[in-house]
C-alpha positions as a Markdown table, in Angstrom:
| # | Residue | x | y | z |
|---|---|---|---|---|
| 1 | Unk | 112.5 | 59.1 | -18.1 |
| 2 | Unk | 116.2 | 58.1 | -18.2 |
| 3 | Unk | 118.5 | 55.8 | -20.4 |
| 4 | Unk | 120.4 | 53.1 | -19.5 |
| 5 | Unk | 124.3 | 53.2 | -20.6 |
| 6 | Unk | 126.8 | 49.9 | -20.4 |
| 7 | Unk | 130.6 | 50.2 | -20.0 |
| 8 | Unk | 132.3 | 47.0 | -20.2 |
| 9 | Unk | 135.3 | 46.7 | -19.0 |
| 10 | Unk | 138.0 | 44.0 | -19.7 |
| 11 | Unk | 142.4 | 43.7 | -19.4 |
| 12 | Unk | 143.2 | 43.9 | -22.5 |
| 13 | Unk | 144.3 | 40.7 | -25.3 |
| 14 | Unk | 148.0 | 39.3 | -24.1 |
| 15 | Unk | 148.0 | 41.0 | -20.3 |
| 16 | Unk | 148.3 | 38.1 | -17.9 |
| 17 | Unk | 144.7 | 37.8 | -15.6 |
| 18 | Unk | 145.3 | 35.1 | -12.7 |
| 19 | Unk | 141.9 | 35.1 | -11.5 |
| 20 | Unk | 140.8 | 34.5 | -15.0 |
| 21 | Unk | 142.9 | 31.8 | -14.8 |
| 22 | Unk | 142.5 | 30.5 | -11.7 |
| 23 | Unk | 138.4 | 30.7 | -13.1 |
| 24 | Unk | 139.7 | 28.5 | -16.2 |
| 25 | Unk | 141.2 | 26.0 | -14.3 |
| 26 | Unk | 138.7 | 25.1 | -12.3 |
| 27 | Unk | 136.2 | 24.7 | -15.0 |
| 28 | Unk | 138.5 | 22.2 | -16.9 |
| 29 | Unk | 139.7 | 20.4 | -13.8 |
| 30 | Unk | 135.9 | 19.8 | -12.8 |
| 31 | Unk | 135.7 | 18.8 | -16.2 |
| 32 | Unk | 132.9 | 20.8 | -17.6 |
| 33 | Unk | 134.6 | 22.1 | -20.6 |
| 34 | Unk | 137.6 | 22.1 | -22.1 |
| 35 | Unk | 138.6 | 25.8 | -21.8 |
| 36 | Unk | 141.3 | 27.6 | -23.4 |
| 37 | Unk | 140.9 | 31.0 | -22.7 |
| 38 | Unk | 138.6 | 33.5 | -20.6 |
| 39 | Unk | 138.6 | 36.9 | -20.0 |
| 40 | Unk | 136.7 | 38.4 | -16.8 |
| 41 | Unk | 135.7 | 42.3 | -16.7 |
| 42 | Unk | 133.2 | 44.6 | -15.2 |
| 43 | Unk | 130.0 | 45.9 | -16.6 |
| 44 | Unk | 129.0 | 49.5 | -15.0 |
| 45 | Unk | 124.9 | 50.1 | -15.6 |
| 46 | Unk | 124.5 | 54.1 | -15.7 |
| 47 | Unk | 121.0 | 55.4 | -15.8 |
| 48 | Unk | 121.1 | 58.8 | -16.9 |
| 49 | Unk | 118.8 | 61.1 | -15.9 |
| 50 | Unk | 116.6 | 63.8 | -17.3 |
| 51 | Unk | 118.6 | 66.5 | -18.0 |
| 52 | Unk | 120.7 | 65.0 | -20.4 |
| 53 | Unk | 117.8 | 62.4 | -22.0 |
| 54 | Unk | 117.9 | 65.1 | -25.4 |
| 55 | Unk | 121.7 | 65.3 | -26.1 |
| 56 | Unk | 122.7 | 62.8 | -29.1 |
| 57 | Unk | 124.3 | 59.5 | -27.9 |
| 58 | Unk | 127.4 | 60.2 | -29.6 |
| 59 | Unk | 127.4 | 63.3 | -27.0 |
| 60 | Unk | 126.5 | 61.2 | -24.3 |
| 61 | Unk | 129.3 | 58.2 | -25.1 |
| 62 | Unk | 131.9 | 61.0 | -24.9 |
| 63 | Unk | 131.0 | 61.9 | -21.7 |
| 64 | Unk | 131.6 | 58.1 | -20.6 |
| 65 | Unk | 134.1 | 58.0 | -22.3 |
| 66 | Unk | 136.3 | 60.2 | -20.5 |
| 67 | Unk | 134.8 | 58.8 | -17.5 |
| 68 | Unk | 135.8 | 55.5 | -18.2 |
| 69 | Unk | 139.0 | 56.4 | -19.0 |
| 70 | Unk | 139.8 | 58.5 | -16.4 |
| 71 | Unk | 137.8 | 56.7 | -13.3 |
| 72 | Unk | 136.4 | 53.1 | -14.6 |
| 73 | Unk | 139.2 | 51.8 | -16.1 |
| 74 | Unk | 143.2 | 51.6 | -15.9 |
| 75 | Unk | 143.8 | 52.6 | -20.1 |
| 76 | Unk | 147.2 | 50.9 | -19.6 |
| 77 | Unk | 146.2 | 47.4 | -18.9 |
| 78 | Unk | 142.2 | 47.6 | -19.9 |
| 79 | Unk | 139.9 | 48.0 | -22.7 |
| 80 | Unk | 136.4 | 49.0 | -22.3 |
| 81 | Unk | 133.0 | 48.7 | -24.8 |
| 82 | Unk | 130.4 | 51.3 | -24.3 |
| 83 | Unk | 126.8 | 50.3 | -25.2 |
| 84 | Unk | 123.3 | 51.9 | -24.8 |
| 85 | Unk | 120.9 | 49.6 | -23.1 |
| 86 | Unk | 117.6 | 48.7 | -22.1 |
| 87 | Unk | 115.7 | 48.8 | -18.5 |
């Protein structure tokens, strides 16, 4: 038995993305949709295993917390979302 953890992470609003951009662009110029914004980020799936399946999710989200800050993400220039998922 384990349970499934998301991090989401995205640059944060007003820091420049060019391959967002470059993403946004190309949707409007094959003219699919008129697009003013996008944001492109990266979703991290951690299944965690038994050991830790009885500590409390708020335990659990400080734990990847600190490891988003300090490993998954650049605190700077990014923002990230931590959710508990399903298989």
């Amino acid at each position: 038995m384990s349970r499934i953890f998301r991090i989401y992470v995205m640059k944060k609003e007003g820091i420049y993305d060019p391959e967002a951009e470059t993403v946004r662009e190309t949707i409007v110029r094959q003219g699919y949709y008129n697009i003013s914004k996008i944001r492109l980020g990266k979703i991290y799936e951690l299944d965690i295993e038994d050991e830790n399946i009885n500590k409390s999710t708020e335990d659990i989200k400080n734990k990847l917390k600190k490891i988003a800050d300090e490993i998954l993400s650049n605190p700077i220039i990014e923002e990230y979302e931590i959710e508990e998922g399903n298989k």
